[in-house]
KEVEXTI-205744 format. One record per residue (C-alpha): residue number from 1; residue in one letter; chain; x, y, z. Coordinates in steps of 0.1 Angstrom, whole numbers. Layout:
// KEVEXTI-205744
(NUM 'A' 'A' (X Y Z)),
...
END
This chain:
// KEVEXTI-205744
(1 'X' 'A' (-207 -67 99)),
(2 'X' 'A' (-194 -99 122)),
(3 'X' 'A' (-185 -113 86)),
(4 'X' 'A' (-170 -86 74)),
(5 'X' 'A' (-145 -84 105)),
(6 'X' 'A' (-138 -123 111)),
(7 'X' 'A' (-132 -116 70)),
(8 'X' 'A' (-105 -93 73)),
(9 'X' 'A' (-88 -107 102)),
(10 'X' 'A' (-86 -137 85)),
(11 'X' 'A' (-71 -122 55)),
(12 'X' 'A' (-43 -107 71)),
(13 'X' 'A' (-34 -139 90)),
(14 'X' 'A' (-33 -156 62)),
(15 'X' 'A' (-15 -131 40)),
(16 'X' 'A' (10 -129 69)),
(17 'X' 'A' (14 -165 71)),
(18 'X' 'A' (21 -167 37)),
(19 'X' 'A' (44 -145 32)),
(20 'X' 'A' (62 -148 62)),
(21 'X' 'A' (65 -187 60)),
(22 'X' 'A' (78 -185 27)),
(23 'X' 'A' (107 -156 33)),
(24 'X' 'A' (111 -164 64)),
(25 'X' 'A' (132 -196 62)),
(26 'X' 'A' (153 -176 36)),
(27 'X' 'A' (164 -147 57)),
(28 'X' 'A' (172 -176 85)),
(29 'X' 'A' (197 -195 59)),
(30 'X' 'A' (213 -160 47)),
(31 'X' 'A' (224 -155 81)),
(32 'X' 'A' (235 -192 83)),
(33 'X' 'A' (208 -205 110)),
(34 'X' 'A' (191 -226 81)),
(35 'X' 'A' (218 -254 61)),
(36 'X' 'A' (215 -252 23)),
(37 'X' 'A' (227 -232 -8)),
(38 'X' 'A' (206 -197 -7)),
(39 'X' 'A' (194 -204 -44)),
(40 'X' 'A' (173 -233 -29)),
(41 'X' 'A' (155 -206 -8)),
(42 'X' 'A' (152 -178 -35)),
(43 'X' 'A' (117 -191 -51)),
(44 'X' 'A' (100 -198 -23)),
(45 'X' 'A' (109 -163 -15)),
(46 'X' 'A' (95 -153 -46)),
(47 'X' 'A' (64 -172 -41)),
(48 'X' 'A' (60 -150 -9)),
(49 'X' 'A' (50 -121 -26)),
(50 'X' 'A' (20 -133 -38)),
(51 'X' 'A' (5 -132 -5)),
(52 'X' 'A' (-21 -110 -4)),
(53 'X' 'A' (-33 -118 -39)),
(54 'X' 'A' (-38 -154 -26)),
(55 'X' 'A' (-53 -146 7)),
(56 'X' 'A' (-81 -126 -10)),
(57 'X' 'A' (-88 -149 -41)),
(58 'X' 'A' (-90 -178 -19)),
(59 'X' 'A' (-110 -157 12)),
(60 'X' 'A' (-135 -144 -15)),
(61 'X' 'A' (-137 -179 -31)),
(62 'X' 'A' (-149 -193 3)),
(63 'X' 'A' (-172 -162 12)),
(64 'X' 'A' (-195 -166 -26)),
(65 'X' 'A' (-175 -187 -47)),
(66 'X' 'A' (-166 -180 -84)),
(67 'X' 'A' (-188 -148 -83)),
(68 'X' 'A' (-172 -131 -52)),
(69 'X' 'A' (-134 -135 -70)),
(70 'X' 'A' (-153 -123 -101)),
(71 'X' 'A' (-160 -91 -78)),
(72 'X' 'A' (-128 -88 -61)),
(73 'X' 'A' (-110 -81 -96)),
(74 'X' 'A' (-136 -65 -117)),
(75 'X' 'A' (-121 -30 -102)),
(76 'X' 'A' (-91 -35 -123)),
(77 'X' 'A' (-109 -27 -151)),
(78 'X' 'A' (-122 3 -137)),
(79 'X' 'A' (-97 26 -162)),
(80 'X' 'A' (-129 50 -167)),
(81 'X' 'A' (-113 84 -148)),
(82 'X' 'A' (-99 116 -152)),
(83 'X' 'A' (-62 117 -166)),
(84 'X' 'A' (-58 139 -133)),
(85 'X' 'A' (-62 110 -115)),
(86 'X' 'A' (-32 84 -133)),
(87 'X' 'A' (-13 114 -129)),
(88 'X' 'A' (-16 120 -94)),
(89 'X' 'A' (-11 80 -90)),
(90 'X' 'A' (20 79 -110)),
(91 'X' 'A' (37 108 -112)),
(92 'X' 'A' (31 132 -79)),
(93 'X' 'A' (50 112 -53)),
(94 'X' 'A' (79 106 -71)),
(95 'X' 'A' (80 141 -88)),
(96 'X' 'A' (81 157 -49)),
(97 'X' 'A' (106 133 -37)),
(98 'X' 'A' (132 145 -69)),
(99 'X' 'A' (123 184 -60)),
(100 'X' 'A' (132 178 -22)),
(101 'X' 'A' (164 158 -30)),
(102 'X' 'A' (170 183 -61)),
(103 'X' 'A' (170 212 -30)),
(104 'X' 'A' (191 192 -6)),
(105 'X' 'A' (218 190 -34)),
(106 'X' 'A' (215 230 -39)),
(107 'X' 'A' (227 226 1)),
(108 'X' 'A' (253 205 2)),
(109 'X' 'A' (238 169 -5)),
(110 'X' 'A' (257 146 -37)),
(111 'X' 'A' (241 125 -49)),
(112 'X' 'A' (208 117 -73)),
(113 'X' 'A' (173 132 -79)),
(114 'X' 'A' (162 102 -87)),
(115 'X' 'A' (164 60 -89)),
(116 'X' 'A' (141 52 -115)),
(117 'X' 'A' (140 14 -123)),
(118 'X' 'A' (157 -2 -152)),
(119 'X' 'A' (136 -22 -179)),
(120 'X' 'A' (137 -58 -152)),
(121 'X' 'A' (126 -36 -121)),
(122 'X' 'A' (99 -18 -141)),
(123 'X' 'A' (82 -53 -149)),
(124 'X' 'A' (87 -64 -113)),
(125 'X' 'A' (73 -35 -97)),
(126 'X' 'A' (45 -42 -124)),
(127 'X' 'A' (39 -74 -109)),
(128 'X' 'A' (42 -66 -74)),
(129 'X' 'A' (21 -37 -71)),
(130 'X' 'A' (-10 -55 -90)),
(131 'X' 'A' (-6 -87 -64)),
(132 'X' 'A' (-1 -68 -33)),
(133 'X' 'A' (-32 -45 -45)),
(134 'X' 'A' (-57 -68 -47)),
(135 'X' 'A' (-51 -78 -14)),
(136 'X' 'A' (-48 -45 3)),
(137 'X' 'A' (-72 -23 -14)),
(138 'X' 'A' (-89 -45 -35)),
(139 'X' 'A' (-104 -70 -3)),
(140 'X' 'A' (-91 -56 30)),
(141 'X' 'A' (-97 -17 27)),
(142 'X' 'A' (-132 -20 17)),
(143 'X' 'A' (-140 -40 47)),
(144 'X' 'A' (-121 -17 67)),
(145 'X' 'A' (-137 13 59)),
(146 'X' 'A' (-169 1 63)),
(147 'X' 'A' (-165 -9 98)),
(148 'X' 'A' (-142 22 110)),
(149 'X' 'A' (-142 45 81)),
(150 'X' 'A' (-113 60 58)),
(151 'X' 'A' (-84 73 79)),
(152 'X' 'A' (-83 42 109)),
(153 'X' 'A' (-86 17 77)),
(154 'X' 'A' (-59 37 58)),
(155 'X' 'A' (-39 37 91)),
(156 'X' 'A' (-46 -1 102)),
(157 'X' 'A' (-34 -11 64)),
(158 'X' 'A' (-4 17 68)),
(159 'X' 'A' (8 -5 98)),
(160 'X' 'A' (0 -37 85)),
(161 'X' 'A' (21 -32 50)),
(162 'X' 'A' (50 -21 70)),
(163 'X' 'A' (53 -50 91)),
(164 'X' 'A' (42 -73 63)),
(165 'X' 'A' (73 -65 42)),
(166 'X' 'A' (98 -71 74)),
(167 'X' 'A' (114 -103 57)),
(168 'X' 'A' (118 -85 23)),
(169 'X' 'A' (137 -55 47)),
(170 'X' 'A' (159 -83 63)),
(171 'X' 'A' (167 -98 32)),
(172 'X' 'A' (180 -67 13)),
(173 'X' 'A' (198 -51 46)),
(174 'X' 'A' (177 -25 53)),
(175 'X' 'A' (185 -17 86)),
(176 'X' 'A' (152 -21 111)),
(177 'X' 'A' (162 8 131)),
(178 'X' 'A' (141 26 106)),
(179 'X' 'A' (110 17 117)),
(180 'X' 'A' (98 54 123)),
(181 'X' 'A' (108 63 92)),
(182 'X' 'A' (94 36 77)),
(183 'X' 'A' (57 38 92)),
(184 'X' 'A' (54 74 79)),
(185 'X' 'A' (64 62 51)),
(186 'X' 'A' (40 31 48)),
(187 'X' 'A' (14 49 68)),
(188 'X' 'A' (12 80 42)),
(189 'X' 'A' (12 62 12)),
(190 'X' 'A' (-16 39 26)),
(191 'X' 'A' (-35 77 33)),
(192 'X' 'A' (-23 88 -3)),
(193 'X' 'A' (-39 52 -19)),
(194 'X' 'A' (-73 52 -3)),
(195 'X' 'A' (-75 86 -13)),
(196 'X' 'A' (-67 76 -50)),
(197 'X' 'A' (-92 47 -46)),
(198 'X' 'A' (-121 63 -30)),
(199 'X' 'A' (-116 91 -51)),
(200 'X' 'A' (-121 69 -87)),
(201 'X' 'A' (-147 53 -70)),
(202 'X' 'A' (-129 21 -59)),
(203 'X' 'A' (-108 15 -90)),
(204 'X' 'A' (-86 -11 -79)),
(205 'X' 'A' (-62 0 -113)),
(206 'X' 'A' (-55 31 -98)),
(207 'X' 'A' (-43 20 -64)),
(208 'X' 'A' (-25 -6 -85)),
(209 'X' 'A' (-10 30 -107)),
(210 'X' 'A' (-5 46 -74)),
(211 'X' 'A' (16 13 -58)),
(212 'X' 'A' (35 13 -89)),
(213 'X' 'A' (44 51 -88)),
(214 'X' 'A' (62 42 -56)),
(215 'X' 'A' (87 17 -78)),
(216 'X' 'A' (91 47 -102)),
(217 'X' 'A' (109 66 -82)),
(218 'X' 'A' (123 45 -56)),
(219 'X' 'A' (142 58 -30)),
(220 'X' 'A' (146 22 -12)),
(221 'X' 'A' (172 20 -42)),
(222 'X' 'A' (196 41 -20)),
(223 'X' 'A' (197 18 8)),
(224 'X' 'A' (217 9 35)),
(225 'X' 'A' (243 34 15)),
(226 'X' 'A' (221 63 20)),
(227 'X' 'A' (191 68 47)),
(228 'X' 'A' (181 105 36)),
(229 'X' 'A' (157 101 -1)),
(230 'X' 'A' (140 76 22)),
(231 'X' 'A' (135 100 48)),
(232 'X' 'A' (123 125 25)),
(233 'X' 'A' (102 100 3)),
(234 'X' 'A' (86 88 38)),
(235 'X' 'A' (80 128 43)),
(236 'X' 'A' (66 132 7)),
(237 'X' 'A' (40 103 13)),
(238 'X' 'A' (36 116 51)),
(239 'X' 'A' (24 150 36)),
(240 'X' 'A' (-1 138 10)),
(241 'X' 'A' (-14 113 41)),
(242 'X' 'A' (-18 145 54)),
(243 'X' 'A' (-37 155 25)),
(244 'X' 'A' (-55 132 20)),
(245 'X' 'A' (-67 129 63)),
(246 'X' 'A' (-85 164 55)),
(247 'X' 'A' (-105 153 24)),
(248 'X' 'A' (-117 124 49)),
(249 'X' 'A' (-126 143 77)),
(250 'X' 'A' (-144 168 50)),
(251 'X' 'A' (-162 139 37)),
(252 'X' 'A' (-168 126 71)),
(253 'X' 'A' (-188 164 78)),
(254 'X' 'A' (-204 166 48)),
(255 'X' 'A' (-223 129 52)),
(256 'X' 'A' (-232 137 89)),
(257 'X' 'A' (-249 173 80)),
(258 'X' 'A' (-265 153 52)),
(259 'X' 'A' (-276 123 78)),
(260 'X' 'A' (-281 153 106)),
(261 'X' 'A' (-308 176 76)),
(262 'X' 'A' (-324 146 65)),
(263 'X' 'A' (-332 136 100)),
(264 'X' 'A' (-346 171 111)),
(265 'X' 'A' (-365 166 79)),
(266 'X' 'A' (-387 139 90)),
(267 'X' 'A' (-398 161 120)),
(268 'X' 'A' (-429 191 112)),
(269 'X' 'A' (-417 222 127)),
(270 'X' 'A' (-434 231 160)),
END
């Protein structure tokens, strides 16, 4: 369990170091504190992203060698589920976030139902959501929810994400004062994704699907001209966090009555 813990805590340091000392330094020159044409900056910035995909090929690596990466990414082939599932992952998030901004136009609101990605963002969000996956539910969450179960491990992640992406916000101009908004929003959809993975039986391509659905319909496309489809995205993912808290604390029951029966069981009646 000591392993496990040291593990994790070493994966986000690392992840964060990664990321942070690669994005970092181009944030710094965009606001002129760092000399040097931007371009120069823009792919180590790049290389950034790849963060938690390094942190947990390299982590399992050192833990068992060739074998351990072998099992971090064997989950991706785990495509063996109910169509339900794929489209819960890529389709239900984004379908409630265009019904709530199709009713705010119906009361006033201009502007679109949706910002779905053009052919270039589709492949990037791709590519994201499988490298940032591997890392988050693919090494950490497991680890996590052995030690303090579904919804703190969801929650620790939730937080985690958020402030992970904090160069990536700088860079694009989202504006920080956010930060509510944007916890709900990282916070539910890390609910929403352990949900999807524990409920496929840790298929890391599902949580990959459900990152990606995200991208589909991406209300982050509206910023810093317009706050309120992130608002109600981060309210979309908030709700199915909600969702998806009851079906752990149900789960949660249901294994101690088990644990609680089968240890009456071992007792004869007096």
């Amino acid at each position: 369990m000591s392993s496990n813990r040291s593990g994790v805590a070493r994966f986000f340091l690392l992840t964060f170091a990664i990321t942070w000392g690669l994005q970092l330094p181009g944030v710094l020159a965009q606001r002129g504190f760092l000399p040097g044409n931007l371009g120069i900056y823009l792919p180590f910035v790049a290389l950034g992203t790849l963060g938690p995909l390094l942190s947990a090929t390299l982590l399992s690596f050192r833990e068992g060698g060739a074998p351990s990466v072998k099992r971090l990414y064997a989950p991706l082939l785990r495509f063996r589920v109910h169509v339900g599932w794929y489209l819960a992952a890529l389709v239900l998030p984004g379908a409630l976030l265009s019904g709530i901004l199709w009713l705010l136009n119906a009361a006033g609101r201009h502007g679109p139902i949706g910002y779905f990605p053009a052919a270039n963002a589709l492949i990037l969000g791709v590519v994201l959501s499988l490298v940032e996956e591997v890392g988050w539910r693919g090494y950490a969450l497991p680890r996590l929810q052995a030690r303090w179960g579904s919804f703190a491990a969801s929650a620790i992640i939730g937080v985690l994400w958020y402030l992970w992406h904090i160069p990536m916000f700088l860079g694009q101009g989202v504006p920080l004062n956010l930060v509510l908004v944007m916890l709900l929003y990282f916070t539910g959809a890390s609910l929403f994704l352990t949900w999807i993975y524990n409920g496929t039986n840790g298929s890391l391509l599902l949580a990959v699907c459900a990152h990606l659905g995200a991208h589909l319909n991406n209300s982050h496309r509206a910023l810093p001209a317009e706050v309120l489809p992130l608002v109600a995205h981060a309210i979309v993912y908030g709700a199915l966090g909600l969702f998806a808290m009851r079906g752990f604390l149900r789960a949660s029951r249901r294994a101690k009555e088990v644990a609680d029966s089968a240890g009456r069981s071992h007792y004869p009646p007096v």
